[in-house]
C-alpha positions as CSV (number, residue, x, y, z in Angstrom):
1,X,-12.1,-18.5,23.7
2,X,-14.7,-16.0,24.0
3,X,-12.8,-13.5,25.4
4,X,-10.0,-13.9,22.4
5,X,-13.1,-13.4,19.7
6,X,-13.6,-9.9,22.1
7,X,-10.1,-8.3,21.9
8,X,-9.5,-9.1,18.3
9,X,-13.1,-7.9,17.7
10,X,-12.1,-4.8,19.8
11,X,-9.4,-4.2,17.7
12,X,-11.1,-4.3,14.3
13,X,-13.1,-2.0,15.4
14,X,-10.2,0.2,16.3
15,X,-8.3,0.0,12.9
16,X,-11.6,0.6,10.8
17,X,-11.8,4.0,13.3
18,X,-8.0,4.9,12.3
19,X,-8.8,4.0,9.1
20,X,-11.9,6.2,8.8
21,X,-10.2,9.3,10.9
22,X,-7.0,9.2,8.1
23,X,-9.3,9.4,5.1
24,X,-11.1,11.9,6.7
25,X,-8.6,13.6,8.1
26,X,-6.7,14.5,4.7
27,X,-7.3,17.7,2.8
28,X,-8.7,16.7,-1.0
29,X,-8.2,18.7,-3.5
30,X,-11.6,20.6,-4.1
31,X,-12.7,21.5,-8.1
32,X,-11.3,21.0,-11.3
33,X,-8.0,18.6,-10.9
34,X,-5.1,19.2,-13.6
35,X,-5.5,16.6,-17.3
36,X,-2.9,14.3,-16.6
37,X,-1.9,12.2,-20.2
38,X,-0.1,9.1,-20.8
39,X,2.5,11.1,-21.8
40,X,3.0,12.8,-18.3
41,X,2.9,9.3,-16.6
42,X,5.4,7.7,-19.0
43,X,7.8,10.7,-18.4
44,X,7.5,10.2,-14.5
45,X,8.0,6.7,-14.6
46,X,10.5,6.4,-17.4
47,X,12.0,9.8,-17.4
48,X,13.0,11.9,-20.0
49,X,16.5,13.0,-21.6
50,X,17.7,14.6,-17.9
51,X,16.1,12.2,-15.6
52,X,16.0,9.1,-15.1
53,X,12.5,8.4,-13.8
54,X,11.1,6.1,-11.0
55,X,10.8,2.6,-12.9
56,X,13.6,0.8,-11.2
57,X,12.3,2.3,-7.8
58,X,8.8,1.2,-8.3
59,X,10.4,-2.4,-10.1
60,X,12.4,-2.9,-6.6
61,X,10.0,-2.2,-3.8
62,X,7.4,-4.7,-5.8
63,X,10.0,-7.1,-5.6
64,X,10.4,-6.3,-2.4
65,X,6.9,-7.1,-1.2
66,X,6.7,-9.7,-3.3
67,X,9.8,-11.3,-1.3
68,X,8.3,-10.2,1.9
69,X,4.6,-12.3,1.6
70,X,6.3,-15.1,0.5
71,X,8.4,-14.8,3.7
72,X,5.1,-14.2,5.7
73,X,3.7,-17.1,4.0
74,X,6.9,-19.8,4.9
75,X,6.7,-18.6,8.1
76,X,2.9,-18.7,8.6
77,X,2.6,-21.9,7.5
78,X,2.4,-25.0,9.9
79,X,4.3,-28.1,9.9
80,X,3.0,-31.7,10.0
81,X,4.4,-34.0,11.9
């Protein structure tokens, strides 16, 4: 049992590093960053008269997810007998 607590301690260890190294790793944006309204954000998620924006998109892959931890969850979860 002791040596289970070790390799999933082990691993931790090793995802907070990868996790660390990728925020690190990306270039920010240094100095002023561009205004961004409500306005802009409606248009991009709503679109305007020529596009259709990203709504449904962003609408489906949360359903998505959603669907997918409830899966996890049913599958997770023990039986009695």
């Amino acid at each position: 049992m002791k040596r289970d607590g070790v390799i999933k301690g082990f691993f931790l260890v090793l995802l907070a590093l990868l996790f660390v190294l990728a925020v690190t790793g990306v270039s920010w944006p240094e100095g002023d960053m561009d205004p961004i309204t409500n306005e802009n954000v409606s248009w991009t998620m709503f679109g305007d008269s020529s596009s259709s924006g990203y709504a449904l998109v962003v609408l489906m892959i949360g359903l998505l997810l959603l669907v997918a931890i409830l899966g996890g969850v049913f599958l997770a979860k023990e039986e009695k007998e």
